[in-house]
C-alpha positions as CSV (number, residue, x, y, z in Angstrom):
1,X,85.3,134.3,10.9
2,X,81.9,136.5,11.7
3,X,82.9,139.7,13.6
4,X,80.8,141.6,15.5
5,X,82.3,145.3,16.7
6,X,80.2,146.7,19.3
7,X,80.7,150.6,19.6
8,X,78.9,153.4,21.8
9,X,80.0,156.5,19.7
10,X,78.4,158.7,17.4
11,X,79.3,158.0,13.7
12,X,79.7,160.0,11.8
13,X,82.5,162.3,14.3
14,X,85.6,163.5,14.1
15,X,86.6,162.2,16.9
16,X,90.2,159.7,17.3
17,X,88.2,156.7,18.5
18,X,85.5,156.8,15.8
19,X,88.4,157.0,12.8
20,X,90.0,153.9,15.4
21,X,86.8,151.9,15.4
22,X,85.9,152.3,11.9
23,X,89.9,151.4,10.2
24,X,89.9,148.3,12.7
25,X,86.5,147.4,11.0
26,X,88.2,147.8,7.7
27,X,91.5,145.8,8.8
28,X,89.4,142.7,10.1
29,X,87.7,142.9,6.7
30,X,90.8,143.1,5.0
31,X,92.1,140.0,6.6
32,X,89.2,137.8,5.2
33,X,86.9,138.3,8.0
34,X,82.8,139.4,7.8
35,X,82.5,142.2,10.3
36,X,79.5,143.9,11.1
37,X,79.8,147.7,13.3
38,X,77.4,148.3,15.6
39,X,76.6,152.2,16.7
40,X,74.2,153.6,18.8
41,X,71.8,155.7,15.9
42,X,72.5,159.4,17.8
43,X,72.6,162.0,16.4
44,X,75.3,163.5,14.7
45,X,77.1,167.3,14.4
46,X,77.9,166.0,11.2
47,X,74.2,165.9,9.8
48,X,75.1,166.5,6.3
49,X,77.6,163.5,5.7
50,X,76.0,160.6,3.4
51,X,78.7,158.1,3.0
52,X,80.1,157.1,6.2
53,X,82.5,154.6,4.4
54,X,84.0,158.0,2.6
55,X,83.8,160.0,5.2
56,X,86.3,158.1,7.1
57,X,88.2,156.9,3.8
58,X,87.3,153.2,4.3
59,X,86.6,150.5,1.8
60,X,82.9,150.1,2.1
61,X,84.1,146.1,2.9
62,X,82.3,145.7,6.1
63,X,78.8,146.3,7.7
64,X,77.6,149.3,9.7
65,X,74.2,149.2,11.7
66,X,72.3,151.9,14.0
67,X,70.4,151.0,16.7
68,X,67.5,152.7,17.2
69,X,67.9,152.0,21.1
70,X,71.5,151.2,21.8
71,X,70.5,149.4,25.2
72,X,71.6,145.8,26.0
73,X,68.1,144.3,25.0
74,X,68.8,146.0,21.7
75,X,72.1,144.6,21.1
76,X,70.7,140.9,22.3
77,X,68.0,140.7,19.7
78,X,70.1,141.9,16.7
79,X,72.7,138.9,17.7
80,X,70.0,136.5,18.3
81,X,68.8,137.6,14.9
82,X,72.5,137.5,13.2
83,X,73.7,134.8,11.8
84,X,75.9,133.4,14.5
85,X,78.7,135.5,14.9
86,X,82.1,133.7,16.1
87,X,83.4,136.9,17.9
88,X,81.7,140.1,19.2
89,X,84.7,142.5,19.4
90,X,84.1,145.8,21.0
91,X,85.7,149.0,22.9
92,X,84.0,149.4,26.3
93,X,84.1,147.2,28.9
94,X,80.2,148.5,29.5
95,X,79.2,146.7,26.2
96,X,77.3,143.1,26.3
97,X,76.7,140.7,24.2
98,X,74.7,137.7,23.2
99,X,76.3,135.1,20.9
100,X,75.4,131.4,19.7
101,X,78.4,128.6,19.4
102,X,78.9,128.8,15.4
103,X,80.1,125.0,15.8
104,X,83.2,125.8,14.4
């Protein structure tokens, strides 16, 4: 199944919910799935980190992405544009999303 996990943090951070976001990713992953993350492309306090996969001591087993402009018409054309993800999967109830039937 095609996972997409829509976040609004900043990554990389310290912060619970971004070390949350980023082991789910890895879980789903785990499990078989294809998951992409989606973050809005902030910037971060931590400037100087490289690897976000190390950084939060993931298994570099799933996708992350930026956005440039983390608005809803940002979001819609990267779906439209992805290869027909099954489920979007994300943390705030403020998040939309855009998906096509996968005919599964």
């Amino acid at each position: 199944m095609e996972l997409v996990y829509l976040a609004n943090c900043v990554l990389p951070s310290r912060s619970a919910n971004t070390i949350q976001i980023t082991k789910m990713c890895q879980a789903f992953a785990r499990q078989g799935h294809d998951v992409t993350l989606l973050v809005p492309a902030h910037p971060s306090r931590e400037a100087d980190v490289e690897d976000l996969y190390d950084f939060y001591d993931v298994d570099p087993c799933f996708e992350i992405y930026k956005l440039a402009r983390p608005r809803l018409s940002s979001v819609g054309t990267f779906l439209v544009n992805y290869p027909s993800p099954t489920h979007p999967f994300g943390r705030a109830g403020s998040v939309g999303w855009r998906t096509r039937s996968s005919g599964d």
